[in-house]
C-alpha positions as CSV (number, residue, x, y, z in Angstrom):
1,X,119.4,104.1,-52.9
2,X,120.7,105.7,-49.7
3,X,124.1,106.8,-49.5
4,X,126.8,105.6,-47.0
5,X,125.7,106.5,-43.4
6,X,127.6,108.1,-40.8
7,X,128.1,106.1,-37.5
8,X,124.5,106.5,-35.3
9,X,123.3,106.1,-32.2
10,X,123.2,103.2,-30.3
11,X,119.4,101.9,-29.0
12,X,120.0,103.0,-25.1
13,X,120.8,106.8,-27.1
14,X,118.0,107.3,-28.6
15,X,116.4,108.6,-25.9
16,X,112.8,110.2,-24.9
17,X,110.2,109.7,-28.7
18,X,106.9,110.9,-26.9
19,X,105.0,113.6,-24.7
20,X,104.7,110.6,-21.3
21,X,108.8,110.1,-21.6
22,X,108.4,106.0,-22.8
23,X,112.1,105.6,-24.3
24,X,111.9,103.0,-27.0
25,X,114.6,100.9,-26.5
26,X,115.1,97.8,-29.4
27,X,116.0,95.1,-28.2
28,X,119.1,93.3,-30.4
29,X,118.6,95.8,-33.1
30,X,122.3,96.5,-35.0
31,X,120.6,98.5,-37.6
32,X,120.0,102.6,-37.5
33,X,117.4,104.6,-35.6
34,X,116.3,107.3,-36.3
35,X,114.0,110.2,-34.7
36,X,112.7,113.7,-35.3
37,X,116.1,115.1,-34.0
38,X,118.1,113.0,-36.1
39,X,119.6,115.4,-38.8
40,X,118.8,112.6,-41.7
41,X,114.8,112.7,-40.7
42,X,113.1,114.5,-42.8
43,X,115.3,112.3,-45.8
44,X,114.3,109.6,-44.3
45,X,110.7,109.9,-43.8
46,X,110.2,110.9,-47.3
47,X,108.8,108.9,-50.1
48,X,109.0,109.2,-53.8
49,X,105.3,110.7,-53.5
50,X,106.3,114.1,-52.2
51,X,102.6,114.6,-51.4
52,X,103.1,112.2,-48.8
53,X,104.0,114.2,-45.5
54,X,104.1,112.3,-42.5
55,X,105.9,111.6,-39.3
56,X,106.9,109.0,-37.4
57,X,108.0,108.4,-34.3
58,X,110.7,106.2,-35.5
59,X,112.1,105.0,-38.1
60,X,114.3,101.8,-37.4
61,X,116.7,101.2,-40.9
62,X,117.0,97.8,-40.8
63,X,120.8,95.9,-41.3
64,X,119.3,92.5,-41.9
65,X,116.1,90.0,-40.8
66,X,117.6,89.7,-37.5
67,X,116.6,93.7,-36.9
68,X,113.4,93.4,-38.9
69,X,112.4,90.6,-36.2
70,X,113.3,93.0,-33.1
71,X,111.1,95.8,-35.0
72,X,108.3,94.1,-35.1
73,X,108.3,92.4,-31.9
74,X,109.2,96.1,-30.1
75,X,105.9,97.7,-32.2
76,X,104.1,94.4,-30.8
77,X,104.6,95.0,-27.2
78,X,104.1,99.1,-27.7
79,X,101.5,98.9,-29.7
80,X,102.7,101.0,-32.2
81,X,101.3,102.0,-36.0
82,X,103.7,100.0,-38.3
83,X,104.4,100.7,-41.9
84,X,106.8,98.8,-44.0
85,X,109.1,100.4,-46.4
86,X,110.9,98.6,-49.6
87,X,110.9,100.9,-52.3
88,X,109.2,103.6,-50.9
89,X,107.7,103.5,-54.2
90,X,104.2,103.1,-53.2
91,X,102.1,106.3,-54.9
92,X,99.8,105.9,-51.9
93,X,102.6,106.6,-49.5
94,X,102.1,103.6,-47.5
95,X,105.5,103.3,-46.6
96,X,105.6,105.6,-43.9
97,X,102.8,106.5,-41.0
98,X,102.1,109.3,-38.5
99,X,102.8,108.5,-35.4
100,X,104.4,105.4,-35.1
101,X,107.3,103.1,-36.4
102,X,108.6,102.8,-40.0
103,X,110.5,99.4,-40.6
104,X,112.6,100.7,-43.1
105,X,114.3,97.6,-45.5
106,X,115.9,100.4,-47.9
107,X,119.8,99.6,-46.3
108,X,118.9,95.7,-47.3
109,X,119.6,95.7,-51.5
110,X,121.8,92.6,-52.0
111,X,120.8,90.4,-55.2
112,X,123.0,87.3,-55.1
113,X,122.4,85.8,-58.8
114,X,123.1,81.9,-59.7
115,X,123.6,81.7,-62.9
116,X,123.7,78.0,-63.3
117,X,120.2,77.6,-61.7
118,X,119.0,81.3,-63.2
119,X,117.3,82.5,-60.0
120,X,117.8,85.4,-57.8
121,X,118.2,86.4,-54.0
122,X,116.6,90.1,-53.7
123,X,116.6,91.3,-50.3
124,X,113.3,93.6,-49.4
125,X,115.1,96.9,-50.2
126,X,116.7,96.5,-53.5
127,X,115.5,98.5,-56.5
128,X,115.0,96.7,-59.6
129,X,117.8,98.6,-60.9
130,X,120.0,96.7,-58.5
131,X,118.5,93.4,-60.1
132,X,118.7,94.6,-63.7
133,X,122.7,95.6,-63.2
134,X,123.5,92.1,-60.9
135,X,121.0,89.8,-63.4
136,X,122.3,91.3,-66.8
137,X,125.8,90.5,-66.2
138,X,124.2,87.0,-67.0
139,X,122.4,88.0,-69.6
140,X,119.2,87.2,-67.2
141,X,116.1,89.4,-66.2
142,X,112.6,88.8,-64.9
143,X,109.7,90.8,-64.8
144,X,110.4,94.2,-63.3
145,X,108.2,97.4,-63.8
146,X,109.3,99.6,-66.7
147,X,111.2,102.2,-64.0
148,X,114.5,101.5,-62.2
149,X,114.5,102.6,-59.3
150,X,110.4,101.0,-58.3
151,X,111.0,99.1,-55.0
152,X,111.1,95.3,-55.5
153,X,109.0,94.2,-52.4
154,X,106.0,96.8,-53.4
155,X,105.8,95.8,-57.3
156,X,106.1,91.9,-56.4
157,X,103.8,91.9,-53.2
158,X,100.8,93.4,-55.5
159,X,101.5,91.3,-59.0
160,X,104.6,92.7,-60.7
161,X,103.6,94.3,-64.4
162,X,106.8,95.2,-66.6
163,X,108.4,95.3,-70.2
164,X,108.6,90.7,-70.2
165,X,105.3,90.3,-68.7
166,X,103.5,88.7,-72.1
167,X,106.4,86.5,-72.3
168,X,107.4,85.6,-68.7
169,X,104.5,87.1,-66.8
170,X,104.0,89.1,-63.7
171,X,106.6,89.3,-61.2
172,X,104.5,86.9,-59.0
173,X,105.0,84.5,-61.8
174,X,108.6,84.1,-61.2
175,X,108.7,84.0,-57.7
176,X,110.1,80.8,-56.5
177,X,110.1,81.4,-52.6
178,X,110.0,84.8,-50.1
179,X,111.4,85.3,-46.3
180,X,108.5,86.5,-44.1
181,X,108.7,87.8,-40.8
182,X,105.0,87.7,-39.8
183,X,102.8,89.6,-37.1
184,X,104.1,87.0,-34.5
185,X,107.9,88.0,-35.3
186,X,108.4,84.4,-36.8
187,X,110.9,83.9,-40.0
188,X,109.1,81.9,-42.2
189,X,110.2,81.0,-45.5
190,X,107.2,80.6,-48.0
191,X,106.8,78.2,-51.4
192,X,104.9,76.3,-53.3
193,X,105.9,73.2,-50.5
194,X,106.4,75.3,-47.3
195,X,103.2,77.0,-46.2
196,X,101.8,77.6,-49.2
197,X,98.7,79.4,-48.6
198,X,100.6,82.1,-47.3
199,X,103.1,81.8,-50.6
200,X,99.7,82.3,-52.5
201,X,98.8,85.0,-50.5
202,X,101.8,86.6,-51.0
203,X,101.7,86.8,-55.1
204,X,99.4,89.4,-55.2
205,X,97.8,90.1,-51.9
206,X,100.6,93.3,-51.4
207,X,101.9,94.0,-47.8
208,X,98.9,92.6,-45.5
209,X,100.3,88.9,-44.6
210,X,104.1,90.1,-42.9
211,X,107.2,91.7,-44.0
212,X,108.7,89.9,-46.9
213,X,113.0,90.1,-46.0
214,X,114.0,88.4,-49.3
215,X,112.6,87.5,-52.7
216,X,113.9,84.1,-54.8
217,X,113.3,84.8,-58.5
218,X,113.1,82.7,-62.2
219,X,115.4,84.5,-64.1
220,X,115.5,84.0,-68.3
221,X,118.0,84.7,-70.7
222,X,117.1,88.4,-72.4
223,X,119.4,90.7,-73.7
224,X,121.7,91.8,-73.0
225,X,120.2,94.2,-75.9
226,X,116.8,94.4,-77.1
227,X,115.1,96.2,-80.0
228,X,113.4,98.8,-77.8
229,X,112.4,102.6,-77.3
230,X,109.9,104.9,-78.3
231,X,107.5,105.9,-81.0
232,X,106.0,109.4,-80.9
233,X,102.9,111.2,-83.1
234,X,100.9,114.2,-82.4
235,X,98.5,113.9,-80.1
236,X,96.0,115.1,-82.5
237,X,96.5,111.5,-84.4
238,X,94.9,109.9,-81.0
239,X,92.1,108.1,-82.5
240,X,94.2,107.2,-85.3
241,X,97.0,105.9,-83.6
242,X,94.8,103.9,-80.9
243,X,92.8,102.4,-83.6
244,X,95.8,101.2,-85.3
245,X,97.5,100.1,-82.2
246,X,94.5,97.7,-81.3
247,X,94.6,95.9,-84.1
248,X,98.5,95.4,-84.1
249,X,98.9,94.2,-81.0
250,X,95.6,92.0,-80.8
251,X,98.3,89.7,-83.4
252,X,101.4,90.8,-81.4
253,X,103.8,87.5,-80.2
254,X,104.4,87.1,-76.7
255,X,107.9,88.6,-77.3
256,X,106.2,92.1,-77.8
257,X,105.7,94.1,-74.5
258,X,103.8,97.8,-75.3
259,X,103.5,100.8,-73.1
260,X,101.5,103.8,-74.4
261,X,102.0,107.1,-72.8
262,X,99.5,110.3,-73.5
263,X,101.2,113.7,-72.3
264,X,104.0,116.3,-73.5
265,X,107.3,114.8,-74.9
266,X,109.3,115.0,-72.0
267,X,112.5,117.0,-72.0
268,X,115.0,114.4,-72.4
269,X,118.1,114.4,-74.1
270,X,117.6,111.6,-76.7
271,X,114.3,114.5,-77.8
272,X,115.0,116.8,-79.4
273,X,114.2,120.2,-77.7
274,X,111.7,121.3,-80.3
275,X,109.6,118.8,-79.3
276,X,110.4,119.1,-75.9
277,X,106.6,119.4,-73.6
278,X,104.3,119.4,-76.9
279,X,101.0,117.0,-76.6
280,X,102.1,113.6,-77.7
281,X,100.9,110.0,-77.7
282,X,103.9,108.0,-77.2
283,X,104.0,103.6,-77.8
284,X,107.1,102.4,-75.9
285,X,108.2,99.1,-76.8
286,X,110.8,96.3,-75.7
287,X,110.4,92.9,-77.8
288,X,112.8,90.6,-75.8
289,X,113.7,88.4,-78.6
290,X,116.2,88.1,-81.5
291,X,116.8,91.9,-83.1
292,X,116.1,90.0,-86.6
293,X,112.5,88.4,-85.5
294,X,111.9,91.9,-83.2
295,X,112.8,94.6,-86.3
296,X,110.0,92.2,-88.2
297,X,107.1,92.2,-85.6
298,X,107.4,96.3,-84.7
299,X,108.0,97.2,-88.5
300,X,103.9,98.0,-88.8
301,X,104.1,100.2,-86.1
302,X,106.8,102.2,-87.3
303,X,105.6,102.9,-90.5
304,X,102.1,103.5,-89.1
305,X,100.8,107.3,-89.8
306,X,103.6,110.3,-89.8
307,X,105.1,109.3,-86.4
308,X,107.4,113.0,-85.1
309,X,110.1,110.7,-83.4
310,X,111.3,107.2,-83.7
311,X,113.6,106.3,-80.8
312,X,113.2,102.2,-81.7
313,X,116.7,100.4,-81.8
314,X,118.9,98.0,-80.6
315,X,119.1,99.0,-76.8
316,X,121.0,98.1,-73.9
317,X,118.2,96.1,-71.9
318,X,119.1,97.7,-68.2
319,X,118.9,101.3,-70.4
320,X,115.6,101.2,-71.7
321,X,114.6,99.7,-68.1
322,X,115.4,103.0,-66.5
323,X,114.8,105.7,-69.8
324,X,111.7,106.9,-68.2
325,X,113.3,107.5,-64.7
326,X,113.6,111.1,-65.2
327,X,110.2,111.6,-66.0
328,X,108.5,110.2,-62.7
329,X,111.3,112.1,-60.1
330,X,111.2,111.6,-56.7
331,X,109.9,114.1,-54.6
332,X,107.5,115.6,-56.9
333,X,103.7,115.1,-56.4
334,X,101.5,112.8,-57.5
335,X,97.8,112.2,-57.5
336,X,96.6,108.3,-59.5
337,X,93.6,106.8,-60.4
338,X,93.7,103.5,-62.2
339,X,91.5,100.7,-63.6
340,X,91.8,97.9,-65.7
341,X,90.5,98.0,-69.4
342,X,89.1,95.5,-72.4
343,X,90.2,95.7,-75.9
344,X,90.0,99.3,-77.2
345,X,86.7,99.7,-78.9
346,X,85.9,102.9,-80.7
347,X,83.8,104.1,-78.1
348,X,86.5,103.7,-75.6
349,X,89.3,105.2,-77.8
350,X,86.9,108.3,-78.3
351,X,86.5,108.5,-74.5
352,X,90.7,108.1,-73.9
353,X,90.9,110.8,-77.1
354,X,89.1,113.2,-75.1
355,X,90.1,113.3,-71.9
356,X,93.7,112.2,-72.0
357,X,95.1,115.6,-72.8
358,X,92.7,117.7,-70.4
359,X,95.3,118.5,-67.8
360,X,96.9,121.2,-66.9
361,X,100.5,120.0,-65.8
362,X,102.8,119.3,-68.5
363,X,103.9,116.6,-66.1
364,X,100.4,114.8,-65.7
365,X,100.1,112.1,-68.2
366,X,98.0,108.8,-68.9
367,X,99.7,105.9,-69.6
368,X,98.4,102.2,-70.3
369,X,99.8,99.1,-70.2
370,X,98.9,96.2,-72.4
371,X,98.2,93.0,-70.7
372,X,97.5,89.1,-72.3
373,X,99.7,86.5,-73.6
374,X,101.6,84.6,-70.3
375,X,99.8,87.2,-68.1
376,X,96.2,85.8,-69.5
377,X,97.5,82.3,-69.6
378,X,97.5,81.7,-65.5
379,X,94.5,80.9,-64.5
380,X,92.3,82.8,-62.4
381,X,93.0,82.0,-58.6
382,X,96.4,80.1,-58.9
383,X,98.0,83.1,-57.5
384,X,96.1,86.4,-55.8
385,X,96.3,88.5,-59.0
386,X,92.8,89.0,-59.9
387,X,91.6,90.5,-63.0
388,X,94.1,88.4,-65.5
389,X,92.1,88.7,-68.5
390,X,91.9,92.5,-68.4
391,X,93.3,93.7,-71.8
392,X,95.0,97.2,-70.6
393,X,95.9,98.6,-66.9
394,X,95.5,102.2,-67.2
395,X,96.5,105.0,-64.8
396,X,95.6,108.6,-64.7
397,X,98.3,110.2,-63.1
398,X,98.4,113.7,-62.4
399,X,101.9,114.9,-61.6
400,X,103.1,118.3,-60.3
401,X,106.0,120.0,-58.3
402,X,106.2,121.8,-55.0
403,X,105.3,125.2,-55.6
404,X,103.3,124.6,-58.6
405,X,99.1,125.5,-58.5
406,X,98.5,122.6,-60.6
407,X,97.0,119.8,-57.8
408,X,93.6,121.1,-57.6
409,X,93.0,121.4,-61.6
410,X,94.9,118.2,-61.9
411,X,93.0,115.6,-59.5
412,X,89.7,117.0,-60.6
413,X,91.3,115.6,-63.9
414,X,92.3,112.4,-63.2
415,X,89.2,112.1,-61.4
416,X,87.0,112.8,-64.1
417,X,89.2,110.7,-66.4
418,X,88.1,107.9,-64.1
419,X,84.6,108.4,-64.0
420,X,84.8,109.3,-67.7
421,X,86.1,105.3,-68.1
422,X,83.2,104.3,-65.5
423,X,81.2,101.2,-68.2
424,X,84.3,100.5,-69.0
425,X,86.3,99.5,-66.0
426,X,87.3,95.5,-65.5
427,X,88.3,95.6,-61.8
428,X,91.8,97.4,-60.8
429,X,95.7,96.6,-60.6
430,X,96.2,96.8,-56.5
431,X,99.6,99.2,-57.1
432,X,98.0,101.5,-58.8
433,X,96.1,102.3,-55.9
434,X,95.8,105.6,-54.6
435,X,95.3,107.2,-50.9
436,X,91.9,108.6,-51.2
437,X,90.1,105.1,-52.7
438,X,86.8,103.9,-51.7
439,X,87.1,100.3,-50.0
440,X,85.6,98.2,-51.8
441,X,88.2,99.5,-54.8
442,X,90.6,96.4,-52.7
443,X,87.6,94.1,-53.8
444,X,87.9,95.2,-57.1
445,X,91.3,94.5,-57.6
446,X,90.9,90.6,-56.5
447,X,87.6,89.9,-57.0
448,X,85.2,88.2,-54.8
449,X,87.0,84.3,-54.9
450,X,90.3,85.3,-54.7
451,X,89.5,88.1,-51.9
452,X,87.7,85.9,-49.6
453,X,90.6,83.4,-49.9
454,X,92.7,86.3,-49.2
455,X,91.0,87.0,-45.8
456,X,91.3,83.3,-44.4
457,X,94.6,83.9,-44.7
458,X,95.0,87.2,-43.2
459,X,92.7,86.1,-40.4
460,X,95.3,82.9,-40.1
461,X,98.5,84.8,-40.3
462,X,97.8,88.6,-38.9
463,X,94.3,87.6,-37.0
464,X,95.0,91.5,-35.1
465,X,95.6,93.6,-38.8
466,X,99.0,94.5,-37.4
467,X,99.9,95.2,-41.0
468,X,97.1,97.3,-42.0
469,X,99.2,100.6,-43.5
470,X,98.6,99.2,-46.7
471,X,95.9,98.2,-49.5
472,X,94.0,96.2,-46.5
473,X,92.5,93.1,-46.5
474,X,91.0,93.1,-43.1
475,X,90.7,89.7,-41.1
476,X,87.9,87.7,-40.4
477,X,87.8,88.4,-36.8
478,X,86.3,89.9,-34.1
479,X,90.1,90.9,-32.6
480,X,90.3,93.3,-35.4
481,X,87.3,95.9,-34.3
482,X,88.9,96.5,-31.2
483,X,92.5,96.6,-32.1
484,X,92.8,97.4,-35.6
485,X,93.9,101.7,-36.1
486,X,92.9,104.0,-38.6
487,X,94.2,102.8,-41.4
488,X,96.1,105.6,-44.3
489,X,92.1,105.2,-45.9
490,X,89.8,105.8,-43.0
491,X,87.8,109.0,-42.5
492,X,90.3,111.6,-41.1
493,X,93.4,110.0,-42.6
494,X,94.3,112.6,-45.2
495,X,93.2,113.8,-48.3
496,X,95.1,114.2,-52.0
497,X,97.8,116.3,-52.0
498,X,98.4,116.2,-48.0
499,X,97.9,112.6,-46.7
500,X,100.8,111.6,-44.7
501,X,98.9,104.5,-47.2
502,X,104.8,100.4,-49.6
503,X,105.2,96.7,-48.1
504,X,108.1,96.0,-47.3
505,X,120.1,88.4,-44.1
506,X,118.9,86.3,-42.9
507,X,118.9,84.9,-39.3
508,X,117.2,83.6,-36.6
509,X,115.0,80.3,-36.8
510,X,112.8,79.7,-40.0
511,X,109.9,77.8,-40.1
């Protein structure tokens, strides 16, 4: 969340942005622009990948859809790279370009809340800690990641997974309606009854069909505590504890949402500091129902094995939402791969065993997310989440601060993680997507059905690949050979560690 801004520039002030002397003058833009003079910049440009390192030739801080129109209609006629940022979340970075314009939502957070009808207005900037905080004092929540401050247009736009997915599904699950301001520079509002291919599109297809200005959500009664937290063993009690875990939560309710973590115990306060950065496998858990009926259902679990740390209790639900925060910091570096998983045989568990504790940074970790009950139960092609009857989403993330000499040892790990996991991969979550993936990995994610769906509508609503900085589903159309740019995966773009691919009040007319 940005801080308060000092006054800025006016459009006519901004002045000279290239080499030939084009001044880029916005027309009816009221938000902030900023350049590579601008003393917030290099803030600015930055994501919460610090291995992302690029630079744009402006970065227009939107104030509200009105500006986000004028943005895209000014990259339009300059034909100017575009990126979206939300979140800024994005571990492929693809919230900010070389070279051209970031639309930057980040100054748009409101979350207006009705409590009578349990939905929510989001606008593209907000963090789902802004939703938590305005939802909770409801006693409300949806679906929304497992860290606080993930961007809310980048999580929903690719599926949404989170702590109440088993019992109120993906984010995409609970979205009612979204704002778009498409390639054109049109306001569209999309739903199930108002353009509804490009509503469809939108759960699941990530930033590729326009730039979403405002989310409506479901919201459901949880909390406002929750028996939640953390269970920790030694990670030499791998096999052991995976084993177990499989068969607990293959009878888990719906209630029961499971994260497990492999890596060092990180150094926060509620650990203590003797177990601070030594190998661990860690289950975190949030059962969003009664404490009575939730102490029952994680009871196994906690008595499983010699466990080092139990952090399970009754927990603030907005607190265990952002626990983790301080273990995934901004600005450090970060290198993912990611595939989805079945149930945990024994041959796979061996495979995890071995590899997960290979790296070198005690920052890297693995972590895996398990999947099924309301997740499992939509079917296949109702929204653009492919890949719904995956059992686990795993990521391989290696992790590493500026200054550190851990990148090279570190991707080599996460990549051979991945290709360790190769006969047993089930397709791929879209967000989990890194910079450096091959192609057809954007197939993999959708599959073929809901991918060719998803180009008819690209080629309907983006026909040029305007929005392209992204996890790209290319249009069916000949336009797009002679127009479409590099995109943050073509040959050239960058590699790990230095690449330099996040999607994404109210005014004007709406269609």
């Amino acid at each position: 969340m940005y801080p308060p801004r000092e006054p800025t520039p006016t459009t006519q002030e901004v002045g000279d942005l290239s080499a030939e002397g084009t001044t880029m003058d916005i027309d009816k833009f009221q938000g902030q622009l900023i350049t590579a003079d601008h003393p917030e910049y290099d803030t600015a440009r930055a994501v919460w990948n610090g291995a992302i390192d690029r630079h744009p030739q402006l970065i227009a801080r939107c104030s509200g859809t009105a500006d986000v129109t004028a943005a895209v209609r000014f990259a339009r006629s300059h034909d100017l790279e575009i990126a979206i940022r939300g979140g800024g979340h994005n571990v492929a970075g693809t919230a900010v370009c070389d070279d051209g314009i970031v639309i930057d939502l980040s100054a748009m957070q409101a979350v207006r809340v009705d409590p009578g009808r349990c939905t929510a207005r989001v606008q593209g900037g907000a963090l789902w800690g802004d939703v938590d905080h305005a939802a909770q004092a409801h006693g409300l929540a949806t679906t929304g990641g497992i860290v606080s401050h993930t961007g809310v247009a980048g999580l929903t736009l690719g599926g949404g997974l989170g702590w109440l997915m088993r019992k109120h599904g993906l984010t995409v699950d609970n979205l009612l309606a979204a704002d778009v301001v498409t390639a054109d520079g049109e306001l569209l509002r999309a739903s199930d009854d108002r353009h509804p291919d490009l509503f469809w599109a939108l759960r699941g297809g990530g930033g590729n069909f326009g730039v979403v200005t405002s989310f409506e959500f479901q919201l459901h009664p949880v909390g406002p505590d929750a028996l939640a937290g953390a269970i920790l063993w030694d990670a030499g009690d791998t096999r052991k504890v995976l084993r177990f875990y499989r068969d607990f939560v293959r009878g888990a309710p719906d209630e029961l949402g499971t994260v497990v973590r492999f890596g060092t115990a990180p150094p926060l306060p509620i650990i203590p500091e003797e177990l601070h950065w030594r190998p661990v496998i860690l289950v975190g858990a949030c059962c969003a129902g009664p404490i009575g009926d939730a102490e029952e259902v994680l009871r196994p679990l906690r008595a499983f094995g010699r466990p080092l740390l139990d952090l399970i209790a009754p927990t603030p639900y907005v607190n265990h939402q952002s626990a983790f925060d301080s273990t995934v910091l901004h600005g450090w570096k970060y290198y993912w791969k990611s595939t989805y998983l079945p149930e945990l045989r024994d041959d796979l568990i061996d495979v995890i065993a071995a590899h997960a504790f290979a790296c070198s940074s005690p920052r890297s970790y693995a972590v895996m997310f398990h999947l099924g009950g309301a997740v499992s139960r939509v079917p296949e092609g109702d929204t653009a989440v492919g890949n719904r009857q995956a059992s686990h989403a795993i990521t391989l993330d290696g992790v590493w601060r500026a200054g550190e000499d851990y990148a090279d040892r570190d991707i080599a790990w996460s990549r051979g993680f991945f290709a360790a996991l190769e006969s047993y991969r089930e397709g791929v979550y879209v967000n989990f997507l890194g910079a450096d993936e091959r192609p057809d990995r954007i197939r993999d994610a959708y599959g073929t059905a809901v991918y060719d769906r998803l180009v008819e509508v690209k080629t309907q609503y983006d026909p040029d690949n305007v929005f392209h900085h992204n996890q790209n589903i290319r249009p069916r159309s000949e336009r797009t050979a002679a127009r479409s740019r590099p995109g943050p995966h073509a040959p050239g773009a960058g590699t790990a560690g230095t690449t330099r691919p996040e999607s994404q009040t109210n005014s004007g007319a709406m269609r």
